[in-house]
C-alpha positions as semicolon CSV with decimal commas, in nm:
position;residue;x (nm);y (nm);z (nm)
1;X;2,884;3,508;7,796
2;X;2,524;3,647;7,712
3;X;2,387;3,453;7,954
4;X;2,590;3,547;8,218
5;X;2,527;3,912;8,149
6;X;2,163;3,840;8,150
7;X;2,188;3,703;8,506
8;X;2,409;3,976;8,653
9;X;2,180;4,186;8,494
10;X;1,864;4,037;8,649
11;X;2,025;3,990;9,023
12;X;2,142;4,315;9,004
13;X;1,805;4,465;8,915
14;X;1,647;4,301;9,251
15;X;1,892;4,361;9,443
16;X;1,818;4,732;9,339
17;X;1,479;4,759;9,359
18;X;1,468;4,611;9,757
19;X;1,717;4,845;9,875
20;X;1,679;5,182;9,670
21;X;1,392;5,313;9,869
22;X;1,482;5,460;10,206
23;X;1,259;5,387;10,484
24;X;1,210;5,704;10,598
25;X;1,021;5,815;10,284
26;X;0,789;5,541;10,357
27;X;0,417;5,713;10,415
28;X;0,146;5,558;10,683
29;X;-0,184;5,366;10,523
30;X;-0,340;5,675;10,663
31;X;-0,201;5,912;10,440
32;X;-0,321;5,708;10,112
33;X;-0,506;5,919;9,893
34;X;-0,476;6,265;10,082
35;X;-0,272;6,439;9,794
36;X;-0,494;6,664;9,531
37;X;-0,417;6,560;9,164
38;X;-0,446;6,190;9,235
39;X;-0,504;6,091;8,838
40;X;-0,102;6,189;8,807
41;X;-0,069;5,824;8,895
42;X;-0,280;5,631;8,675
43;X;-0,047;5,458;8,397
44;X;-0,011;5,638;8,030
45;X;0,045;5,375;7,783
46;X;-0,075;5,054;7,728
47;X;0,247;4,903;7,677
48;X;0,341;5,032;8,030
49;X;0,031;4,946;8,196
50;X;0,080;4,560;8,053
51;X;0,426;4,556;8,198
52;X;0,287;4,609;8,545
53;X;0,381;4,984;8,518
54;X;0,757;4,857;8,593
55;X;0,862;5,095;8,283
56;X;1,097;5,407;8,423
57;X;1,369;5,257;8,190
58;X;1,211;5,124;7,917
59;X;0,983;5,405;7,736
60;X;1,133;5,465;7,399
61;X;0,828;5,689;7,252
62;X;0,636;5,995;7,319
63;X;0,490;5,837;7,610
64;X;0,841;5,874;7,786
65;X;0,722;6,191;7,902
66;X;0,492;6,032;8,185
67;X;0,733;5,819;8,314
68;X;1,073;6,029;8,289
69;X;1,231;6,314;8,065
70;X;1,531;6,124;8,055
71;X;1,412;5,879;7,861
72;X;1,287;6,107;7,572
73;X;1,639;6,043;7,408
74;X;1,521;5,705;7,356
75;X;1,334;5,825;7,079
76;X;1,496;5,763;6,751
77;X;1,324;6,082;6,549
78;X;0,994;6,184;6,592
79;X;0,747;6,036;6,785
80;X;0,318;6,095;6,848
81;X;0,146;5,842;7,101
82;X;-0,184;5,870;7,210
83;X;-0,393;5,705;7,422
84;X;-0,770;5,631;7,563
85;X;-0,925;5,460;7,816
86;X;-1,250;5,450;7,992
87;X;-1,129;5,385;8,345
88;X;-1,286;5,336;8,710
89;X;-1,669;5,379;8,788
90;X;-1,759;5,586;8,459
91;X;-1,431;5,819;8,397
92;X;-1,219;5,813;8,139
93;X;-0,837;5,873;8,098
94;X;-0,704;6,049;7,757
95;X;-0,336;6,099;7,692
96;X;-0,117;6,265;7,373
97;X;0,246;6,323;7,360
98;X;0,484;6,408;7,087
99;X;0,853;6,384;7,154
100;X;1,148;6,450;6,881
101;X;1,541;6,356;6,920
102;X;1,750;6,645;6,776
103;X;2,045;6,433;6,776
104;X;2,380;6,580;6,991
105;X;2,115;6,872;7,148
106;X;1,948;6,561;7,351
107;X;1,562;6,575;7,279
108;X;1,232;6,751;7,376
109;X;0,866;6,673;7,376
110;X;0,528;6,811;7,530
111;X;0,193;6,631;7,662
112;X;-0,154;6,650;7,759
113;X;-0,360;6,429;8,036
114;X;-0,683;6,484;8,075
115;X;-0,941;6,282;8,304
116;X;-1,301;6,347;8,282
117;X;-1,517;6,221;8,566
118;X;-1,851;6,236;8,379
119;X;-2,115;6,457;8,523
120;X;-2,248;6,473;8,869
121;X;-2,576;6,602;9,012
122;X;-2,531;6,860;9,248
123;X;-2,806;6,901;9,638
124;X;-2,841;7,143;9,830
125;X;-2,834;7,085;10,253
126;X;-3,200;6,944;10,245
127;X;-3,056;6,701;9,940
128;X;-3,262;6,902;9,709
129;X;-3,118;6,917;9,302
130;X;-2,966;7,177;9,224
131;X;-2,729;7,220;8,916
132;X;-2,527;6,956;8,773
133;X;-2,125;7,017;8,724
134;X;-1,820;6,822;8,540
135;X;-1,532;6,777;8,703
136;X;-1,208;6,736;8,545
137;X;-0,837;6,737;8,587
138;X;-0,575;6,831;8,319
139;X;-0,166;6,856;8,294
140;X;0,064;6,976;8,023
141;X;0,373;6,914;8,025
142;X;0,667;7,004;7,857
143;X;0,990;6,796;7,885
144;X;1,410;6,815;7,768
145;X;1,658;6,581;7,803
146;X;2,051;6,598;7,716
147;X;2,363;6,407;7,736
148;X;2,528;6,481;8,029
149;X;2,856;6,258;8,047
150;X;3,084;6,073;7,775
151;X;3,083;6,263;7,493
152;X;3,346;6,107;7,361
153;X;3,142;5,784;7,378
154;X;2,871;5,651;7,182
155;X;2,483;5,757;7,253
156;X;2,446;5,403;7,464
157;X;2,789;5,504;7,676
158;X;2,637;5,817;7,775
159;X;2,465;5,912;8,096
160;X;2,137;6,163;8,070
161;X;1,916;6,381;8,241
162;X;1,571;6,472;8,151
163;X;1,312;6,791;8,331
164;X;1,002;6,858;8,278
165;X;0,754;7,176;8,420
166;X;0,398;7,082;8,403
167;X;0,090;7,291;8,460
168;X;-0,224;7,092;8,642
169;X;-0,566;7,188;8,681
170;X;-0,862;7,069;8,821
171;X;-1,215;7,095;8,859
172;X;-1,451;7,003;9,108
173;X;-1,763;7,259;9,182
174;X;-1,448;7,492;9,218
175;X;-1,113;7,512;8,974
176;X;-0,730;7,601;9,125
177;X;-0,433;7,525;8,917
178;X;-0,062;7,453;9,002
179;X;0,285;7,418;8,821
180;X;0,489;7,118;8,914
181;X;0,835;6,964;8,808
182;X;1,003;6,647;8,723
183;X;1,338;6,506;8,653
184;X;1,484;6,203;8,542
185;X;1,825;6,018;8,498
186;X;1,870;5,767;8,268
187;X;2,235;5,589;8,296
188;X;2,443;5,450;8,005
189;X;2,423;5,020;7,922
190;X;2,568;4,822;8,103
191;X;2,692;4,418;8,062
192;X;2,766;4,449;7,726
193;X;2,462;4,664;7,664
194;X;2,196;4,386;7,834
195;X;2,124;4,631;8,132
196;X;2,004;4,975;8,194
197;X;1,907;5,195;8,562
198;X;1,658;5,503;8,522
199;X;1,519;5,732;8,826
200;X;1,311;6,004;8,784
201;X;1,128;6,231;9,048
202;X;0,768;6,295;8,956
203;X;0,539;6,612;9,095
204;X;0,824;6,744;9,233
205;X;0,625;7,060;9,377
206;X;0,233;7,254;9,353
207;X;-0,030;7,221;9,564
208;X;-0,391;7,292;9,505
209;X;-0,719;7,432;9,729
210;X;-1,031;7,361;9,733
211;X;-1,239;7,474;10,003
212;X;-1,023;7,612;10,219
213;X;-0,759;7,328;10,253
214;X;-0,459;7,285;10,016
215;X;-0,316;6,952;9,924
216;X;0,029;6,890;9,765
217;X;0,054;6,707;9,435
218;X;0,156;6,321;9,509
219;X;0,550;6,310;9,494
220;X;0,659;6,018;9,315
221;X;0,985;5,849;9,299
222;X;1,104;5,557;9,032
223;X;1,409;5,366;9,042
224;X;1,408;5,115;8,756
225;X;1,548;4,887;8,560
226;X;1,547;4,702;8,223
227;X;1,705;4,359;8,123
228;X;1,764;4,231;7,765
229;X;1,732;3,882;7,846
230;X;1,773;3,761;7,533
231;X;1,678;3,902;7,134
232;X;1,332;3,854;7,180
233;X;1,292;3,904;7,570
234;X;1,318;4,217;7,800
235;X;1,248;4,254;8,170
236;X;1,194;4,540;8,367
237;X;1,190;4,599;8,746
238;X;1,045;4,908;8,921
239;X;1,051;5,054;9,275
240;X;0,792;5,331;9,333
241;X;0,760;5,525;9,602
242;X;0,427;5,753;9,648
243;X;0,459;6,024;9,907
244;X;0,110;5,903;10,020
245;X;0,167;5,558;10,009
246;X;0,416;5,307;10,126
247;X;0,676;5,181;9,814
248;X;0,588;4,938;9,600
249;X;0,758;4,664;9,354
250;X;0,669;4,610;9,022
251;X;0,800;4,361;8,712
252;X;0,743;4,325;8,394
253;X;0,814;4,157;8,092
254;X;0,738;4,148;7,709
255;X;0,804;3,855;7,430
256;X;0,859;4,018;7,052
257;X;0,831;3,773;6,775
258;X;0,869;3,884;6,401
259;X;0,663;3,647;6,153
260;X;0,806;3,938;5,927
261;X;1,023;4,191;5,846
262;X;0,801;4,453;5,889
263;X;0,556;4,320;6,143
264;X;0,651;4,236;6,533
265;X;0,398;4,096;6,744
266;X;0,476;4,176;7,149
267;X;0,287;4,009;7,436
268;X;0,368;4,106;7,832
269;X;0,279;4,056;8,099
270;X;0,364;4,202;8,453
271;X;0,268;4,223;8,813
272;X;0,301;4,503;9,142
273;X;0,260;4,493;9,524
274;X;0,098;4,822;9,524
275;X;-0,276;4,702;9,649
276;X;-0,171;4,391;9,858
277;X;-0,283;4,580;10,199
278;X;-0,578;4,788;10,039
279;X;-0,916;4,664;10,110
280;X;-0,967;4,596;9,753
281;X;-1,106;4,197;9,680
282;X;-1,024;4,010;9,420
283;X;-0,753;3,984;9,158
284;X;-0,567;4,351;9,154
285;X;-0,192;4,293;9,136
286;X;-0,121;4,160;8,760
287;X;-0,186;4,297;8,430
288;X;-0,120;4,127;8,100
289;X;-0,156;4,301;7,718
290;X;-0,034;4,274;7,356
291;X;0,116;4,497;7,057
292;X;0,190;4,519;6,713
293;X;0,378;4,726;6,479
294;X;0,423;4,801;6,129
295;X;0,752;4,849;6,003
296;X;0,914;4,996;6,282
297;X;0,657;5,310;6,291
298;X;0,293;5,235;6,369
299;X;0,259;5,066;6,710
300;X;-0,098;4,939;6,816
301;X;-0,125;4,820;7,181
302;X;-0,361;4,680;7,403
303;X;-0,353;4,613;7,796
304;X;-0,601;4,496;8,040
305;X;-0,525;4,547;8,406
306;X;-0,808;4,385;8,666
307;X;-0,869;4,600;8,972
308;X;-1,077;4,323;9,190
309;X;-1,444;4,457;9,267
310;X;-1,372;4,804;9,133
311;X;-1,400;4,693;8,804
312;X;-1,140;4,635;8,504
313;X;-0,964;4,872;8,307
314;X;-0,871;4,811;7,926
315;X;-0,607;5,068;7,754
316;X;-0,571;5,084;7,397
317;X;-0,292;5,316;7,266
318;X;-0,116;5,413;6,929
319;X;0,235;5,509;6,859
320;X;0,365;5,667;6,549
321;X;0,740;5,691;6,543
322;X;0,910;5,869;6,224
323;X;1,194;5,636;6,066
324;X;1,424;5,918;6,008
325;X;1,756;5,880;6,172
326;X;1,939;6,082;6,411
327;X;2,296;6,143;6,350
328;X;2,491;6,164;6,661
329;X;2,868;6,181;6,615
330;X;3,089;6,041;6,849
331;X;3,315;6,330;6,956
332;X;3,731;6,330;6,964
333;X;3,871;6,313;7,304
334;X;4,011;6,657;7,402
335;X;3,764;6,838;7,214
C-alpha cells in the first residue's frame, strides 16, 4: 500500500509540474535579466539550494519565508535560520529569518536579504577615477500564514494560505526603494499523508528607477510538490516560472539516516533546466549538499551548486528550531 502511494504520488507530481505553467506566461530569451531586483532569485538556504531549489513545499523553518508564507505553519515552534554565502564574481549573499507557529492563529515570521556587490571604482567620460561606490540590494519581509479550510480536521487535513509585504532597496551610484507582495498556498496531505502541492506568487508588485527608466521586480511563480517516498526518502518537484524568463523544472531529493537518536545526517542532491539555453559552459544544472542536526533543533547545512565558467557557489546555513510544541486542537463539527 505505501508503495503504491509513493508512486501515485511521484506520477502525479510530474504530471503537475509539465502542465501547471500556462504558455502564455512564458517570457522571450530577450527579456532575461531586464527586471530590477534580480538577487530576489538567488536561493536562501542551503538545504534548498542542494535540492535543486525544487523546495515550494518542503521548507519547514524560518527559511520558509523565501520560498512561500504558506509554508511558515510548517514550523513546529520557533524557528531562526541564517545563512551566508560568497556568491558570483566577488558578491556575497546574507540571509536571516525567524518564524514562530502560534498554534490555531496559523504562524508569522520576518526576514532580511542582503547582497553586497563589493566596491567598484567609479570614471568619469574620459575614463578618469573618480570616487569609488558600494552597491547593494536589501528586502525585509514580513510574512502570516493561517488555516483556511477543515477545521474540524487535523493540522495535516487542512488547507493554508500564507502573504507576505516586503520592502526592497537598492543601490547602485543612485538608491530607489519599492514594496512588493507575495502569497502562497500550501494544500493538506494527500495518499495517506505521502504527498503534498504548494504555489506561491513571489514579487507580486514594485518597480524601481534608476536613471530615468523603471523596471518591475521579477514576478515569480512556484507550483511544487513533495513526495515521502519512503521513512528516510523525500522528493520534491518544482515548476518556476520567471516573468523574465521562460519556466523551468526542477527536482530534488534528500536521504536522512539516524546513527542516533539525536543526530540525523541528510545528503541531497537535485537538478533544474533553468540554464540549458543560456550561453553559460560547463556543468550548471545540478547541485548536490549535506546536513546535520542535533536533536531535532540545531541544523547545520552545506550545498555546493556549480555554475559552469562563472564560477561555483558554496552555501553554508544554520537552523535553530525551538522543541516546544504547538497545541492545535482539532475542533467539533458545527462549532
Amino acid at each position: 500500500m505505501k508503495k503504491r502511494y509513493t508512486a501515485l504520488s511521484l506520477l502525479t507530481s510530474f504530471m503537475l509540474a509539465l502542465a501547471v505553467m500556462p504558455s502564455e506566461l512564458n517570457a522571450s530569451s530577450s527579456d532575461t535579466g531586464t527586471k530590477t531586483g534580480q538577487f530576489l532569485k538567488i536561493a536562501s538556504g542551503a538545504r534548498a539550494s542542494a535540492m535543486g531549489e525544487a523546495y515550494t513545499a518542503a521548507s519547514e523553518d524560518a527559511f520558509a519565508l523565501d520560498w512561500n508564507p504558506a509554508s511558515v505553519t510548517s514550523v513546529r515552534y520557533k524557528s531562526i535560520a541564517m545563512m551566508h554565502s560568497m556568491y558570483l564574481a566577488d558578491t556575497s549573499l546574507s540571509y536571516f529569518g525567524y518564524a514562530e507557529n502560534t498554534g490555531d492563529m496559523g504562524a508569522w515570521g520576518f526576514s532580511a536579504k542582503y547582497m553586497n556587490y563589493g566596491s567598484i571604482e567609479g570614471t568619469d567620460e574620459h575614463g578618469e577615477l573618480t570616487s569609488s561606490f558600494k552597491p547593494y540590494d536589501l528586502m525585509l519581509s514580513i510574512a502570516f500564514s493561517c488555516y483556511i479550510t477543515g477545521f474540524n480536521k487535523d493540522p495535516e487535513e487542512r488547507f493554508i494560505m500564507g502573504a507576505a509585504g516586503k520592502f526592497v532597496s537598492s543601490r547602485i551610484d543612485d538608491m530607489d526603494s519599492t514594496i512588493s507582495a507575495d502569497i502562497g498556498i500550501l494544500s493538506p496531505w494527500f495518499f495517506n499523508r505521502t504527498f503534498r502541492l504548494a504555489f506561491a506568487g513571489q514579487n507580486m508588485i514594485g518597480s524601481m528607477r534608476f536613471d530615468k527608466q523603471e523596471n518591475d521586480l521579477p514576478m515569480v511563480l512556484r507550483f511544487g510538490s513533495i513526495t515521502k517516498a519512503t521513512e528516510h526518502l523525500i522528493i520534491t518537484a518544482d515548476a518556476i516560472q520567471y516573468d523574465d524568463y521562460d519556466t523551468f523544472y526542477a527536482a530534488g531529493a534528500e536521504l536522512n539516516i539516524s546513527p542516533s537518536q539525536d543526530l540525523m545526517i541528510s545528503l541531497r542532491g537535485g537538478i533544474n533546466t533553468r540554464n540549458k539555453d543560456s550561453s553559460v559552459k560547463g556543468s550548471n544544472n545540478f547541485s548536490m549538499g549535506a546536513g546535520i542536526k542535533f536533536g531535532d533543533v540545531y541544523s547545520f547545512d552545506y550545498a555546493f551548486s556549480p555554475f559552469g565558467d562563472l564560477g561555483d557557489v558554496h552555501r553554508f546555513s544554520l537552523s535553530v528550531n525551538f522543541k516546544k510544541p504547538v497545541i492545535i486542537k482539532k475542533r467539533r463539527r458545527g462549532t
